[in-house]
MMTF fields as JSON, N, C-alpha, C and O atoms, coordinates in Angstrom:
{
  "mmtfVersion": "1.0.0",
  "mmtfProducer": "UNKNOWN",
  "numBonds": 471,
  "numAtoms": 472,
  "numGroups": 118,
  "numChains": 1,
  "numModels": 1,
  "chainsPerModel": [1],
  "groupsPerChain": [118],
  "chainIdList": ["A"],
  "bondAtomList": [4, 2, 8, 6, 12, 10, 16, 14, 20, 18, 24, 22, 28, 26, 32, 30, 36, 34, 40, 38, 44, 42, 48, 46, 52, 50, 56, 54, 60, 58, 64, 62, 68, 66, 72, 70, 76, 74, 80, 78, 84, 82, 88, 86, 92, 90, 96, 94, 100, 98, 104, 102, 108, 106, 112, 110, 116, 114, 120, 118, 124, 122, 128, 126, 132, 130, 136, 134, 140, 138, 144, 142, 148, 146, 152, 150, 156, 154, 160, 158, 164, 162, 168, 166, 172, 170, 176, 174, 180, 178, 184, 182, 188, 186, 192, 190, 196, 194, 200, 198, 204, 202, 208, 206, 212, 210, 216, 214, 220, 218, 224, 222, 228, 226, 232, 230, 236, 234, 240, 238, 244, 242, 248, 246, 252, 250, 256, 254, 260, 258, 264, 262, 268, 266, 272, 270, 276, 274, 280, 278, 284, 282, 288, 286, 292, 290, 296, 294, 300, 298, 304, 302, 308, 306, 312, 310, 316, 314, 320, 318, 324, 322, 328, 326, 332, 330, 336, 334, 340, 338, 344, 342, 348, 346, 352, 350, 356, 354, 360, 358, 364, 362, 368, 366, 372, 370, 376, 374, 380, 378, 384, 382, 388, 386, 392, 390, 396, 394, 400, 398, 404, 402, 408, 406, 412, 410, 416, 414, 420, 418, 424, 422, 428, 426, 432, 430, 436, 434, 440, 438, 444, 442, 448, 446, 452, 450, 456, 454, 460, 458, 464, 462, 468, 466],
  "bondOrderList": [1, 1, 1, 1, 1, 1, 1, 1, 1, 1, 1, 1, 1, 1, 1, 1, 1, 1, 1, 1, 1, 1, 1, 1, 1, 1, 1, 1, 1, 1, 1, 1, 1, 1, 1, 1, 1, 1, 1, 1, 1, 1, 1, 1, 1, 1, 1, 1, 1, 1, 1, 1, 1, 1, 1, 1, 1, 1, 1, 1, 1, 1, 1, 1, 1, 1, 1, 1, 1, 1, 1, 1, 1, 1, 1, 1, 1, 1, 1, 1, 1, 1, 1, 1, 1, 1, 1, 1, 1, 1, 1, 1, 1, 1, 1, 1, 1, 1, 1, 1, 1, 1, 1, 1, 1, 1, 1, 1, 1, 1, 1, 1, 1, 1, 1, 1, 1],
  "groupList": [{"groupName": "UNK", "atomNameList": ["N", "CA", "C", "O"], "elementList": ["N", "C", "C", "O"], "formalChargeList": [0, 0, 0, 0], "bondAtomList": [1, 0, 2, 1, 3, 2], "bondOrderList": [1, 1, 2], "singleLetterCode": "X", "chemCompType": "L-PEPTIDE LINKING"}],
  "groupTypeList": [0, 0, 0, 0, 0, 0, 0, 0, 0, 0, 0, 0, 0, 0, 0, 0, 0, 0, 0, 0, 0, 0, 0, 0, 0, 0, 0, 0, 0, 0, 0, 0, 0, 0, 0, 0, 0, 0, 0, 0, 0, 0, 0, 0, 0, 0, 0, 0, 0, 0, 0, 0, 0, 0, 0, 0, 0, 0, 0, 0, 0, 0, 0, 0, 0, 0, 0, 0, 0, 0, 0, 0, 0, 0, 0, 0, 0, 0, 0, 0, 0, 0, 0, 0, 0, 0, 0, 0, 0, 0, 0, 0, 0, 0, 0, 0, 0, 0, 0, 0, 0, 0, 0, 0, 0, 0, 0, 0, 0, 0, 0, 0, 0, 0, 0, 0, 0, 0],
  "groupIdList": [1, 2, 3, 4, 5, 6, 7, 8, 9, 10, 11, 12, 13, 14, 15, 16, 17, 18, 19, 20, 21, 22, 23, 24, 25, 26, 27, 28, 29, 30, 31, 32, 33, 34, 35, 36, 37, 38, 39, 40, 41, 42, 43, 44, 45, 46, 47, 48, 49, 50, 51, 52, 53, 54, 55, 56, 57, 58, 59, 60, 61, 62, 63, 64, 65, 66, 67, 68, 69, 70, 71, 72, 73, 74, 75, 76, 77, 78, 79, 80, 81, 82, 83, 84, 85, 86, 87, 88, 89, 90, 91, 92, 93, 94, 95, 96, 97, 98, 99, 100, 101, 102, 103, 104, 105, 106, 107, 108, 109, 110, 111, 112, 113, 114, 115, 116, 117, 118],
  "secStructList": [7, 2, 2, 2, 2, 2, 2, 2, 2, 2, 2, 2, 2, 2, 2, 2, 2, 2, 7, 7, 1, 2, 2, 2, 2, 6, 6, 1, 7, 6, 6, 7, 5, 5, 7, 7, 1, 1, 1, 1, 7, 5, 7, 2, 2, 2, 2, 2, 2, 2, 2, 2, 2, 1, 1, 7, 7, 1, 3, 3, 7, 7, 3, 3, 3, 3, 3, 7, 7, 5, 1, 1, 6, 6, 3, 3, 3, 7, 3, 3, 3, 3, 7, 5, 3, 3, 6, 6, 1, 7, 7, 5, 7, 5, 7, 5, 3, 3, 3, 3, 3, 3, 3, 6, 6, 3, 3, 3, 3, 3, 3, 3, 3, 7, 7, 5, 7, 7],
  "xCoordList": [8.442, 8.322, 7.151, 6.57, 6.884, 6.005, 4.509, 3.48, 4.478, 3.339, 2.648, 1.457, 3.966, 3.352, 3.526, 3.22, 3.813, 4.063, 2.273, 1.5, 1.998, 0.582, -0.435, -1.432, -0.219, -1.06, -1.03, -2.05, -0.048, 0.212, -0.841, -1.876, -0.517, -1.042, -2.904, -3.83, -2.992, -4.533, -5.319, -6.5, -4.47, -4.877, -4.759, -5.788, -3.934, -3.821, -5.601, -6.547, -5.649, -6.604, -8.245, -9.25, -8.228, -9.086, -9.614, -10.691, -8.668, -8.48, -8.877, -10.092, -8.554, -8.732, -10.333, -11.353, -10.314, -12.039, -12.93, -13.875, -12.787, -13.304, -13.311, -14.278, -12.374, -12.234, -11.441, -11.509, -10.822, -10.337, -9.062, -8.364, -8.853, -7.113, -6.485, -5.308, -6.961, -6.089, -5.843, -4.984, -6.902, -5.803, -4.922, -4.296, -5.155, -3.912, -2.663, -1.581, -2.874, -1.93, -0.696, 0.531, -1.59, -1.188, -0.122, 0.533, 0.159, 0.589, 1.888, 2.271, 2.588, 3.625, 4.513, 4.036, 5.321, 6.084, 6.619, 6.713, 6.823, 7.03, 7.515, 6.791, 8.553, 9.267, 9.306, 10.251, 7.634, 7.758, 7.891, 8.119, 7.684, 7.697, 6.624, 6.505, 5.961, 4.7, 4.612, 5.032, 4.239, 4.147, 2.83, 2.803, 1.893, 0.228, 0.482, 1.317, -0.558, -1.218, -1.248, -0.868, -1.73, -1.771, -1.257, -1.55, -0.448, 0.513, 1.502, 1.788, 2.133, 3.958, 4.027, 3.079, 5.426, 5.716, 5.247, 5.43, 4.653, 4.092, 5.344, 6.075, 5.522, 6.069, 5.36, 4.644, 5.326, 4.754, 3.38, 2.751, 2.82, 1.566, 0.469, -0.539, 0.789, -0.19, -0.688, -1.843, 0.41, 0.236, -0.363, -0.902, 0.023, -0.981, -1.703, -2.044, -2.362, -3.526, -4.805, -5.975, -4.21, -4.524, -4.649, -5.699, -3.661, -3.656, -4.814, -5.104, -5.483, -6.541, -7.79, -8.945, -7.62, -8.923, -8.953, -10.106, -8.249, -8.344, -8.639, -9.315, -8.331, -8.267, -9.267, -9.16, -10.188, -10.921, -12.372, -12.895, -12.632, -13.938, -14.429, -13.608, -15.396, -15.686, -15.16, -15.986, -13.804, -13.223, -12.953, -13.082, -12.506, -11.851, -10.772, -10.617, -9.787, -8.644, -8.268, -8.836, -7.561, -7.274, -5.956, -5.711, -5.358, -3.767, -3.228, -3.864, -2.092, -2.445, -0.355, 0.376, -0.328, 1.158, 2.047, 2.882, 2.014, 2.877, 4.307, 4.385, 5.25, 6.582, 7.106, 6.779, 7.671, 8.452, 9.997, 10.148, 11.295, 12.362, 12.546, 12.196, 13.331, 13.736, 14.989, 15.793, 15.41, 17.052, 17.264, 17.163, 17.535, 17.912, 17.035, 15.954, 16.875, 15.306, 14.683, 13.531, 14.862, 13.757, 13.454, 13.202, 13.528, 13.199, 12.833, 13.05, 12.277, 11.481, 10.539, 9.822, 11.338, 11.439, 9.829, 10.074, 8.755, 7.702, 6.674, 5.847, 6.546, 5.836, 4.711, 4.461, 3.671, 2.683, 1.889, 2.292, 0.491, -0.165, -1.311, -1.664, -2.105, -3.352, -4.46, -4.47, -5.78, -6.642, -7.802, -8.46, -7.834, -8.892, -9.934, -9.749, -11.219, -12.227, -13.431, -13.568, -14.298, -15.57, -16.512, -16.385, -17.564, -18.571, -18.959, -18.896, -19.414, -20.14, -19.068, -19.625, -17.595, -16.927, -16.258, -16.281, -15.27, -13.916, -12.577, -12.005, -12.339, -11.139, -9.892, -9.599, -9.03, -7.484, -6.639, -6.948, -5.437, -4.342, -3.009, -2.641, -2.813, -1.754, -0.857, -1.241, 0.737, 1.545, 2.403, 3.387, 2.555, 3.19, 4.429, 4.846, 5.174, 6.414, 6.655, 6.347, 7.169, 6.948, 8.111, 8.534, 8.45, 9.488, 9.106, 9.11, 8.844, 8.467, 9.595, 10.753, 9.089, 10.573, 9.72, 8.512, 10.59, 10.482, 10.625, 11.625, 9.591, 9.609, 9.114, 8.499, 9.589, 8.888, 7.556, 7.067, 6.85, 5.024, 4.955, 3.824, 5.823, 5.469, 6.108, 6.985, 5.376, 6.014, 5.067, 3.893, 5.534, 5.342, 5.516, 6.021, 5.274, 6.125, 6.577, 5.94, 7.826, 8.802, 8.541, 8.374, 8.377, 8.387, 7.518, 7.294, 7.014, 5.516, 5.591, 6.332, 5.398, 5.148, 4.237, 4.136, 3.539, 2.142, 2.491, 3.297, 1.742, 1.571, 0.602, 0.459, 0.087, -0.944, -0.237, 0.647, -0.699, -0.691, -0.872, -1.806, 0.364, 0.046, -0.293, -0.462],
  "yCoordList": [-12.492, -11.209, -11.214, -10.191, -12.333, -12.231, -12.358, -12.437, -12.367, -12.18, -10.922, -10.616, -10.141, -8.816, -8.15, -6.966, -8.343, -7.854, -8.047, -7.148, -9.269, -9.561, -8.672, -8.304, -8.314, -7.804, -6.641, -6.328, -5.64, -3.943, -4.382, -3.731, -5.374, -5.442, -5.548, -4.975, -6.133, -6.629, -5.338, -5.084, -4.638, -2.773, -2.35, -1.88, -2.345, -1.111, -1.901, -1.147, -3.29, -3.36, -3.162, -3.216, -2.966, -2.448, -0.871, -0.403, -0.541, 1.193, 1.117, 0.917, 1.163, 1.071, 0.041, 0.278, -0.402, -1.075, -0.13, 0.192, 0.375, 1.33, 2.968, 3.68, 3.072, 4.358, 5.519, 6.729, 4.975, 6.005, 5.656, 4.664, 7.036, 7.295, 7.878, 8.192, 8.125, 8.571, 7.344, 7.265, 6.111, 5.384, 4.112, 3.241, 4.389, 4.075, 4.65, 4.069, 5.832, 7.056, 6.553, 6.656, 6.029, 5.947, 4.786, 4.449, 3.973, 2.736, 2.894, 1.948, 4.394, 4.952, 5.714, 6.522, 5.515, 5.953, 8.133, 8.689, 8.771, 10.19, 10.442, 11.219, 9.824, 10.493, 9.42, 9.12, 8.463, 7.766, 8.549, 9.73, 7.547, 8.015, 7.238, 6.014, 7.95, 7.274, 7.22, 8.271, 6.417, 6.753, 5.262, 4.049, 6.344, 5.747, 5.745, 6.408, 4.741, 4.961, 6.358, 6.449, 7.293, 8.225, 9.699, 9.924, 10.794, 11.717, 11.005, 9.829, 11.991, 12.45, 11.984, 11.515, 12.223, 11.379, 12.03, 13.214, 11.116, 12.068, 11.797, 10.816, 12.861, 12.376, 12.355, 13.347, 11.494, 11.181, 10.901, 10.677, 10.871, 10.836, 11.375, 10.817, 12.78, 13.616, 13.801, 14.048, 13.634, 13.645, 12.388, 12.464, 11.106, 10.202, 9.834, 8.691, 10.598, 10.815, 11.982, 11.711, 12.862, 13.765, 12.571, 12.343, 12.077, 11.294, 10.324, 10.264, 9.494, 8.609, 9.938, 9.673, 10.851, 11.564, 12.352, 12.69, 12.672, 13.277, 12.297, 12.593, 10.776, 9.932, 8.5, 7.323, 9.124, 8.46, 7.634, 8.002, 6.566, 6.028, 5.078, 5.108, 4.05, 3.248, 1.936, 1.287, 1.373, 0.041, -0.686, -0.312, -1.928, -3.228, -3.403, -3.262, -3.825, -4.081, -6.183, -6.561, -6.896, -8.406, -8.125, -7.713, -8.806, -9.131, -10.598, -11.635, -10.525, -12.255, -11.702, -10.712, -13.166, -13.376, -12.803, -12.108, -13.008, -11.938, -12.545, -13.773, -11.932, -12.166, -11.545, -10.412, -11.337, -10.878, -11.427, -12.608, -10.412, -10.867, -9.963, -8.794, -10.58, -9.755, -9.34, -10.156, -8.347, -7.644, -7.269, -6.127, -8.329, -8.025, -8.002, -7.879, -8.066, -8.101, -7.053, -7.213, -5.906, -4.768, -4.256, -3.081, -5.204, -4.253, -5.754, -6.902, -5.274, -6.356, -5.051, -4.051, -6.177, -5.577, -6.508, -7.271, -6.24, -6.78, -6.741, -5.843, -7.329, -7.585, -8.119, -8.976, -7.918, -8.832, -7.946, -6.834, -8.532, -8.211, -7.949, -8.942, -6.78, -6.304, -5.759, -4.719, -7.003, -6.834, -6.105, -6.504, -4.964, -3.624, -3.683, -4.089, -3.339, -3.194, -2.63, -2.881, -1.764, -1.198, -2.022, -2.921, -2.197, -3.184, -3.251, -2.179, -4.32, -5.062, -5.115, -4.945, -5.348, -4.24, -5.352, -6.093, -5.316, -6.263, -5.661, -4.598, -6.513, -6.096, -6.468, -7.448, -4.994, -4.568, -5.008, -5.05, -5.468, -5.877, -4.326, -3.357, -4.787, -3.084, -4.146, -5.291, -3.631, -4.304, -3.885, -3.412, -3.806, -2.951, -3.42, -4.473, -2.511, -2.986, -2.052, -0.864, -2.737, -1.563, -2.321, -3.473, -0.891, -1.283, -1.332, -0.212, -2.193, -2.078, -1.842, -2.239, -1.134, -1.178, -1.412, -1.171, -2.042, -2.258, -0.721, -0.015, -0.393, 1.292, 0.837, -0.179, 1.965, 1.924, 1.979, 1.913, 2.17, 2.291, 0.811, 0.403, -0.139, -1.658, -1.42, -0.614, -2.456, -2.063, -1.221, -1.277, -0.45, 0.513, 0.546, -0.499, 1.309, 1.02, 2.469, 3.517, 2.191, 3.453, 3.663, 4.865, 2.775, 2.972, 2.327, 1.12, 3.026, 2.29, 2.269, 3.239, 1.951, 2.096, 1.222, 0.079, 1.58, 1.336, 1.51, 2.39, 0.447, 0.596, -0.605, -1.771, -0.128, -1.359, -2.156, -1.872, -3.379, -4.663, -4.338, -3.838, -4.824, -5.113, -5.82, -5.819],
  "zCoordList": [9.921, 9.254, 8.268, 7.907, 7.904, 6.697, 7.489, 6.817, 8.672, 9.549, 9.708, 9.772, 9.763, 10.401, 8.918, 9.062, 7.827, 6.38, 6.08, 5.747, 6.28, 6.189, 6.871, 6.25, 8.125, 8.669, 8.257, 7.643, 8.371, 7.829, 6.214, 6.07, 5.209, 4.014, 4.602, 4.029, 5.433, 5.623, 6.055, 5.819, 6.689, 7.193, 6.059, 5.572, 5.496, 4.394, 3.463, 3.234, 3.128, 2.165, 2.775, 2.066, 3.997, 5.223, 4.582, 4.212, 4.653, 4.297, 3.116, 3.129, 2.294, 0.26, 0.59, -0.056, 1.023, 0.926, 1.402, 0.682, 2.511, 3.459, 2.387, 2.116, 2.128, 1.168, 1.966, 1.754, 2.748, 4.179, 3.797, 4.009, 2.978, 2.578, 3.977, 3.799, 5.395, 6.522, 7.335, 8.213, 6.871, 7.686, 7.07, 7.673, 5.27, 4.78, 4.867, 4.795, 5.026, 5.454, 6.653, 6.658, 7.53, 9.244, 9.034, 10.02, 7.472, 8.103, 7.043, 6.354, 7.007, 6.196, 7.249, 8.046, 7.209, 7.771, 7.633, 6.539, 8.797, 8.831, 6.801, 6.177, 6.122, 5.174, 4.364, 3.634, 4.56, 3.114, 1.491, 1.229, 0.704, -0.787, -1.341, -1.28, -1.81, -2.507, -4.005, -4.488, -4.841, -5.957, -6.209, -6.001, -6.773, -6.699, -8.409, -9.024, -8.978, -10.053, -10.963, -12.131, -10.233, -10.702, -10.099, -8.925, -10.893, -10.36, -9.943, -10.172, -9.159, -9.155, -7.599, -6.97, -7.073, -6.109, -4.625, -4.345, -3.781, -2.636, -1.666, -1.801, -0.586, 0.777, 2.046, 2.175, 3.087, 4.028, 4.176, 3.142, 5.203, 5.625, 5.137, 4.704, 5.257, 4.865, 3.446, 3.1, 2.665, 1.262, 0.208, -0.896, 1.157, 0.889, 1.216, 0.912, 2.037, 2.953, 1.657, 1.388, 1.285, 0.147, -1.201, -1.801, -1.412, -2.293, -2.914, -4.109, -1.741, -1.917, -1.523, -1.857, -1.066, -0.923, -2.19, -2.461, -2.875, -4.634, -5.293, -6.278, -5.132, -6.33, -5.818, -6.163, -4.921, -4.465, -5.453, -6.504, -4.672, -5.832, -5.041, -4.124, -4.694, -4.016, -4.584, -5.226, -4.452, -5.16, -3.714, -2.548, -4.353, -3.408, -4.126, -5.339, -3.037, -3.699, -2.998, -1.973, -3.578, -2.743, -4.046, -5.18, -2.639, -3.249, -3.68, -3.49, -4.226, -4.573, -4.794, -4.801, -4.927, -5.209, -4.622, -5.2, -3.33, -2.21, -2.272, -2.308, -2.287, -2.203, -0.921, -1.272, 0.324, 1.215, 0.924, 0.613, 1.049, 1.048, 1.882, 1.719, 3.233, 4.13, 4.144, 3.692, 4.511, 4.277, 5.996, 6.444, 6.712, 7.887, 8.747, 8.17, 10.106, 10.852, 10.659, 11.063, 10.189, 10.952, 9.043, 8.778, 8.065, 6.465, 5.824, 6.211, 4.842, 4.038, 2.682, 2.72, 1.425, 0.627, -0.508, -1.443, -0.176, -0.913, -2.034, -1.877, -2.898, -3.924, -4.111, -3.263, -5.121, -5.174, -5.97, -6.312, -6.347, -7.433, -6.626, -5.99, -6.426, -6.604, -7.414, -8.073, -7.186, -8.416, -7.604, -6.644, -8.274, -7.934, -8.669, -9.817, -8.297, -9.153, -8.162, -6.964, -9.041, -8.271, -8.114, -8.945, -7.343, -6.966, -8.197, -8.799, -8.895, -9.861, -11.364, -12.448, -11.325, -12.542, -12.214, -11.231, -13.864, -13.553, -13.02, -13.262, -12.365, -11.789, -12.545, -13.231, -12.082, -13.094, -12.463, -11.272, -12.734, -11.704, -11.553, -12.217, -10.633, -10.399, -10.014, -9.776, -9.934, -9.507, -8.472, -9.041, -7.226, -6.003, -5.826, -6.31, -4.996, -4.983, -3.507, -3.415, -2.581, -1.07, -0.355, -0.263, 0.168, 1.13, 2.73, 3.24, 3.441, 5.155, 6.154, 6.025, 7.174, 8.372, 9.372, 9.384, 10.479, 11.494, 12.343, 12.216, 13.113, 14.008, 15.344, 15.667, 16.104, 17.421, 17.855, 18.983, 16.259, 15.99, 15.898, 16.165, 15.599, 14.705, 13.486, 13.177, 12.714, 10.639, 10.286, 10.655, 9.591, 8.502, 6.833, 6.424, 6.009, 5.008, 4.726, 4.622, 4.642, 3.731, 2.569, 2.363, 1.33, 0.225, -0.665, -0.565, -1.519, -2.021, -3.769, -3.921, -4.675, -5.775, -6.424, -5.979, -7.432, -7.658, -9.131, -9.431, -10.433, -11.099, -12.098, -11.73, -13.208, -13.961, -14.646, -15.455, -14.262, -15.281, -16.978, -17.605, -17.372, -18.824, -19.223, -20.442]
}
């Protein structure tokens, strides 16, 4: 599980490098819940698809301290620390917290939350 947790994470940091909030979008499930850095809570695809295209900037994101705990084969409940920063700038740490499922697309994630390091 922590294979394919990796890979959905290695797309999503694909996307956020790239700056292409539709195909971070793609790797959420129909009636995720989003909750980014900044604003109120999105649902699905489309809205966090809107999400990175309003709150867009040219950054990198690398993750570090990954935790996976799986709750049964098809969910996995994961953690870890992402340090963001714009080309030449220091980078901030955010702290995620996401829920993945197993779908007939592959994994996805259901549930996302996002917030800064103190």
């Amino acid at each position: 599980m922590s294979a394919e947790v990796e890979t959905t994470l290695a797309k999503w940091t694909d996307g956020f490098d790239r700056n292409d909030g539709a195909a971070i979008a793609a790797l959420y499930t129909p009636d995720a819940l989003f909750i980014g850095g900044i604003g109120e809570v999105k649902k699905g695809p489309e809205a966090i698809a809107a999400y990175f295209t309003t709150h867009t900037s040219p950054a990198t994101v690398v993750f570090r301290d990954l935790l996976v705990r799986p709750h049964g084969p098809d969910m996995a409940i994961v953690w870890m620390i992402g340090a963001i920063g714009v080309p030449g700038g220091e980078r901030r740490d955010f702290r995620f917290l996401q829920t993945h499922v197993r779908t007939p697309d592959g994994w996805r994630i259901a549930g996302h939350h996002g917030s800064s390091s103190l």
